[in-house]
Structures are given as structure tokens and as C-alpha cells.
DSSP file (Angstrom, degrees, kcal/mol; ACC not computed):
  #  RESIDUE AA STRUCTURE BP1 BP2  ACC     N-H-->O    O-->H-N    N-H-->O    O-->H-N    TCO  KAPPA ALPHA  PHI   PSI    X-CA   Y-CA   Z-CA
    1    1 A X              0   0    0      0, 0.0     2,-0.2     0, 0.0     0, 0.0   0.000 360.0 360.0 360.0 125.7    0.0    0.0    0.0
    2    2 A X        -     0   0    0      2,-0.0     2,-0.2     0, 0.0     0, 0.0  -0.499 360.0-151.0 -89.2 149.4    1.5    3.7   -1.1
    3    3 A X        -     0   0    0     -2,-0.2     2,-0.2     2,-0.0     4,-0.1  -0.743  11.0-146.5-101.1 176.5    0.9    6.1    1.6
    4    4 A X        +     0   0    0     -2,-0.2     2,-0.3     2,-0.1    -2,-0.0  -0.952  50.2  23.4-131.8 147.8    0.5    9.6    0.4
    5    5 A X  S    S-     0   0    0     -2,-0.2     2,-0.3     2,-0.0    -2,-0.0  -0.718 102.2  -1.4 118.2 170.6    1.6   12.8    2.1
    6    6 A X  S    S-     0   0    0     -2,-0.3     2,-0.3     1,-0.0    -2,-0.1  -0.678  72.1-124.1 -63.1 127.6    4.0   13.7    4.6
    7    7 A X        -     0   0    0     -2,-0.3    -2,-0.0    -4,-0.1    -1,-0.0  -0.575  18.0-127.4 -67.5 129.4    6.1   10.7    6.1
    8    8 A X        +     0   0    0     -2,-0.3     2,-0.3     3,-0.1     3,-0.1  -0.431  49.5 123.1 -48.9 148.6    6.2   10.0    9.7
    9    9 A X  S    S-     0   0    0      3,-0.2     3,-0.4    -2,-0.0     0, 0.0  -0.942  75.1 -74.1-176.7-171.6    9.5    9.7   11.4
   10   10 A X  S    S+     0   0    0     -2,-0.3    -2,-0.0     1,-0.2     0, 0.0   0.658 123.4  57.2 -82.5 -17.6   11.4   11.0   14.0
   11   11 A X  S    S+     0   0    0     -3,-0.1     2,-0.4     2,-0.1    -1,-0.2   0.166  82.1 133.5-119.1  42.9   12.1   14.2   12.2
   12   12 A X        -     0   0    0     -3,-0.4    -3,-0.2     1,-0.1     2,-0.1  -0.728  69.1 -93.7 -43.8  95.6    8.5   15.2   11.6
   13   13 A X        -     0   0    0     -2,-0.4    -1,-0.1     1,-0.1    -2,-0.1  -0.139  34.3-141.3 -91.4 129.8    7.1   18.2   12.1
   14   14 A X        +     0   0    0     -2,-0.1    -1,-0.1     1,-0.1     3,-0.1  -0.018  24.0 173.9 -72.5 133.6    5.5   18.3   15.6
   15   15 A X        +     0   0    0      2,-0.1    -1,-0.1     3,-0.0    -2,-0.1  -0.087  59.4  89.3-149.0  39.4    1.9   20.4   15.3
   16   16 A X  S    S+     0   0    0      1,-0.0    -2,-0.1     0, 0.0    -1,-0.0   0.094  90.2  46.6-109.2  26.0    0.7   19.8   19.0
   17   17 A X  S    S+     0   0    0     -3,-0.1     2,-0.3     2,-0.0    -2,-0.1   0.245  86.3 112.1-158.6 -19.0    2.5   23.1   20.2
   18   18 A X        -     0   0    0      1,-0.1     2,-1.0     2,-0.0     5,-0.1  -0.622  68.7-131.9 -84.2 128.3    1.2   25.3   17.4
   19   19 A X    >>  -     0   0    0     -2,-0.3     4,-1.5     1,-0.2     3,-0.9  -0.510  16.3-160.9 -57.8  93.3   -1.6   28.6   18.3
   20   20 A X  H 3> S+     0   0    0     -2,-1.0     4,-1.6     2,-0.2    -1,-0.2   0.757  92.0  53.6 -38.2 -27.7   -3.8   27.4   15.5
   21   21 A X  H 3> S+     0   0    0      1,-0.2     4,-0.6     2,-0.2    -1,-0.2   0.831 111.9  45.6 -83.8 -34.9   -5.1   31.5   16.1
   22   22 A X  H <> S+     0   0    0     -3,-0.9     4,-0.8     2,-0.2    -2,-0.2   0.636 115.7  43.8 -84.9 -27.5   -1.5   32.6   15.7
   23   23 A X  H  X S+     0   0    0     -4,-1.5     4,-4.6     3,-0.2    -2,-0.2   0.882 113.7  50.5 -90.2 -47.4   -0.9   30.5   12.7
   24   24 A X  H  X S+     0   0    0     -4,-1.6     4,-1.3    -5,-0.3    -2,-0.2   0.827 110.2  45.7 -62.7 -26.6   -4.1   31.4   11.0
   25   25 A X  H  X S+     0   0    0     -4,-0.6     4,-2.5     2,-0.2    -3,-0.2   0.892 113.7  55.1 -89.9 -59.0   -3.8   35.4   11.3
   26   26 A X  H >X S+     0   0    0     -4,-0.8     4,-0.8     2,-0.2     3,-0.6   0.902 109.8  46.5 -33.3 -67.8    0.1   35.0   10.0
   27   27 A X  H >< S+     0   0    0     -4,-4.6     3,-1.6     1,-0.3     5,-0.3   0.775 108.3  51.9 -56.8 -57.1   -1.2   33.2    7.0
   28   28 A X  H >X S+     0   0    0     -4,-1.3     3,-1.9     1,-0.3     4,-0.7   0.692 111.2  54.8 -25.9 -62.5   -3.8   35.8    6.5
   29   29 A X  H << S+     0   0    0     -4,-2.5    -1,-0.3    -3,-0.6    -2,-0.2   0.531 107.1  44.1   6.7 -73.8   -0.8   38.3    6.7
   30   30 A X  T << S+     0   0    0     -3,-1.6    -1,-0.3    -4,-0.8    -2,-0.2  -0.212 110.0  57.6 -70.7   6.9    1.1   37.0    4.4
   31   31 A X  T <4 S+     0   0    0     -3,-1.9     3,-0.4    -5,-0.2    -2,-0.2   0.509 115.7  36.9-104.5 -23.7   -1.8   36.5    2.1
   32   32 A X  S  < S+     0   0    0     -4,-0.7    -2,-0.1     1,-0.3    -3,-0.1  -0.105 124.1  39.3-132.7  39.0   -2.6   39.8    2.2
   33   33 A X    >>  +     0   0    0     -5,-0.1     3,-1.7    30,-0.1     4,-0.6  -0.188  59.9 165.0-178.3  49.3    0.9   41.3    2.4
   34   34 A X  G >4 S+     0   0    0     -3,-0.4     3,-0.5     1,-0.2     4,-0.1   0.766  71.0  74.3 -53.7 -23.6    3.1   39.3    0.0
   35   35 A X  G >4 S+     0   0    0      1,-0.2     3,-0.6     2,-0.1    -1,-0.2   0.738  95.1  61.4 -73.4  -4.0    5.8   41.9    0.0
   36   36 A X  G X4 S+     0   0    0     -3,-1.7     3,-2.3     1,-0.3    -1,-0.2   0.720  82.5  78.9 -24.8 -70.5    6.2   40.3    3.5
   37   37 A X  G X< S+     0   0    0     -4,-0.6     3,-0.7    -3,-0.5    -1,-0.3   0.390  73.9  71.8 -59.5  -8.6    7.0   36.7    2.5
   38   38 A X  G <  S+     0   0    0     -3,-0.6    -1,-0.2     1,-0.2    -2,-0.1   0.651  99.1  45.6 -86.0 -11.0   10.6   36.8    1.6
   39   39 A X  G X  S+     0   0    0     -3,-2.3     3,-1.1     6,-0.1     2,-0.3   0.044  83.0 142.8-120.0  40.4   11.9   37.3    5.1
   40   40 A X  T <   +     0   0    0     -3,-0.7     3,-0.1     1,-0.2     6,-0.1  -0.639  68.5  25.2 -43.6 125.0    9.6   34.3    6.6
   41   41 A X  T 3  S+     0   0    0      1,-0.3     2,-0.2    -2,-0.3    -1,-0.2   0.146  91.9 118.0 109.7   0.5   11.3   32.4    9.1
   42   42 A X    <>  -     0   0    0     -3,-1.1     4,-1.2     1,-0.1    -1,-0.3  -0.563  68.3-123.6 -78.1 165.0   13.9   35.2   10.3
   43   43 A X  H  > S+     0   0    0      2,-0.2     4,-3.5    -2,-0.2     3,-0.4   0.878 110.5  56.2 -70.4 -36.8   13.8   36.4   14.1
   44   44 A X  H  > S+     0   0    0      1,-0.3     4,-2.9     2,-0.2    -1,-0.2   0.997 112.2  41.1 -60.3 -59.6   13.5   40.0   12.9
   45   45 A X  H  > S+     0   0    0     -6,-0.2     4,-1.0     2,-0.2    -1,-0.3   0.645 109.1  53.2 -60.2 -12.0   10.6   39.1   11.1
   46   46 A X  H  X S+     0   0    0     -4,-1.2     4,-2.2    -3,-0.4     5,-0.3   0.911 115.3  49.5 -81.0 -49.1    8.7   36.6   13.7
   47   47 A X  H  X S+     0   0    0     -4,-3.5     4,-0.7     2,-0.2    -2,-0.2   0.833 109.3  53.0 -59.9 -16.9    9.3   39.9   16.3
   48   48 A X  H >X S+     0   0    0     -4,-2.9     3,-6.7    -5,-0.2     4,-0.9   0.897 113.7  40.0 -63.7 -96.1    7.7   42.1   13.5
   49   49 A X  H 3X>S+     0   0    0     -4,-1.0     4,-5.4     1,-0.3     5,-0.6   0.598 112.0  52.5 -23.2 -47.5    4.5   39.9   13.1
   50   50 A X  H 3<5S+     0   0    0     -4,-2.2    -1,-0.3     1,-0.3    -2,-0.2   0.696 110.7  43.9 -97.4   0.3    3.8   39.2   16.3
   51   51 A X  H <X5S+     0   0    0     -3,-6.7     4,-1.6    -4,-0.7    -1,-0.3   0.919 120.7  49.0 -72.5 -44.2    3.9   43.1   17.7
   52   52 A X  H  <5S+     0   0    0     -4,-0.9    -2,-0.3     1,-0.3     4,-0.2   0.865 116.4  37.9 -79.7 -28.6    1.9   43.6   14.5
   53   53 A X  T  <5S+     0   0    0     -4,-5.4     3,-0.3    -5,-0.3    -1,-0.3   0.601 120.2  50.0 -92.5   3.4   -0.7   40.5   15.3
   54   54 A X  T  4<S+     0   0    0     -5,-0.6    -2,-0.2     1,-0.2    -1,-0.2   0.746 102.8  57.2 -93.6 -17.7   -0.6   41.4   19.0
   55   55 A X  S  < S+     0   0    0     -4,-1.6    -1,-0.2    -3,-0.1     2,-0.2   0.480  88.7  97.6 -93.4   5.2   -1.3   45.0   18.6
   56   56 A X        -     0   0    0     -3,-0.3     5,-0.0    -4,-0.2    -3,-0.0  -0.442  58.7-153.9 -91.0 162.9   -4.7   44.3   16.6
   57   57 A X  S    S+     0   0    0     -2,-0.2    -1,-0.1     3,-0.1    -4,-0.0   0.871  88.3  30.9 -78.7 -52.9   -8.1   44.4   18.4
   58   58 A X  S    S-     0   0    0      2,-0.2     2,-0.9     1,-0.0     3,-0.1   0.246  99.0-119.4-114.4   4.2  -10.3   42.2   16.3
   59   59 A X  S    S+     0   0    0      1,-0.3    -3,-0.1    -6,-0.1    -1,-0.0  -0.131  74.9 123.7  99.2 -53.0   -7.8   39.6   15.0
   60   60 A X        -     0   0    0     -2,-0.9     2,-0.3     1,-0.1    -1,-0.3   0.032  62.6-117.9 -51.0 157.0   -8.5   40.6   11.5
   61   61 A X        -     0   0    0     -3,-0.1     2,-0.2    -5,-0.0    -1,-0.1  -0.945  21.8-155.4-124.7 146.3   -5.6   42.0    8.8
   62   62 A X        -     0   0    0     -2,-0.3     2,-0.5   -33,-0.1   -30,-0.1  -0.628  13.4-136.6-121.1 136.9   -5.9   45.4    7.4
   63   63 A X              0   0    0     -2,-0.2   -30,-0.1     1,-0.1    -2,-0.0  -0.985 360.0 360.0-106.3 108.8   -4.3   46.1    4.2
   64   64 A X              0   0    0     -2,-0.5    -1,-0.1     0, 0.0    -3,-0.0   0.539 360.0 360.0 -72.6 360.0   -2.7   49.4    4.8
């Protein structure tokens, strides 16, 4: 039988530790702010987002 998909293993990535609320307003973010996406996954940029998703009221992204 062919599995399909991501493989299991020991270096798998773990998604019982992720804020599903925190992951979903980043994508949203980055959907709606593409010039955004090239510095995904630096430290500058994780402190950026998360002033910019902490400082909102209603969750929601505003396209300035």
C-alpha cells in the first residue's frame, strides 16, 4: 500500500504546540501582504508579526 503525504518519522514536524489563532492570522498576513514573504522564518521578522498581530483588536488583517 503507497501512503501519500507527509512521512512520519522522527524528524516530523510536531503540530501539538502550534496557536492554530497565531498560525491562521500569520497566514492571512502574508496573504494579504506578500511583500512580506521573503523574510519568513527570520527572528526579525517573527518579532515584527507578532507586535503587528498582538497590537490588533479584532484579529482581522488590514491592508494598509
Amino acid at each position: 500500500m503507497k501512503r501519500r503525504g507527509i512521512p512520519w518519522s522522527r524528524n516530523a514536524l510536531r503540530t501539538d504546540n502550534i496557536d492554530a489563532r497565531f498560525l491562521g492570522a500569520a497566514i492571512r498576513h502574508y496573504v494579504c501582504r506578500p511583500e512580506h514573504r521573503p523574510t519568513i522564518g527570520s527572528q526579525a521578522e517573527y518579532e515584527r508579526l507578532l507586535i503587528e498581530l498582538t497590537n490588533r483588536d479584532d484579529g482581522t488583517d488590514r491592508a494598509d
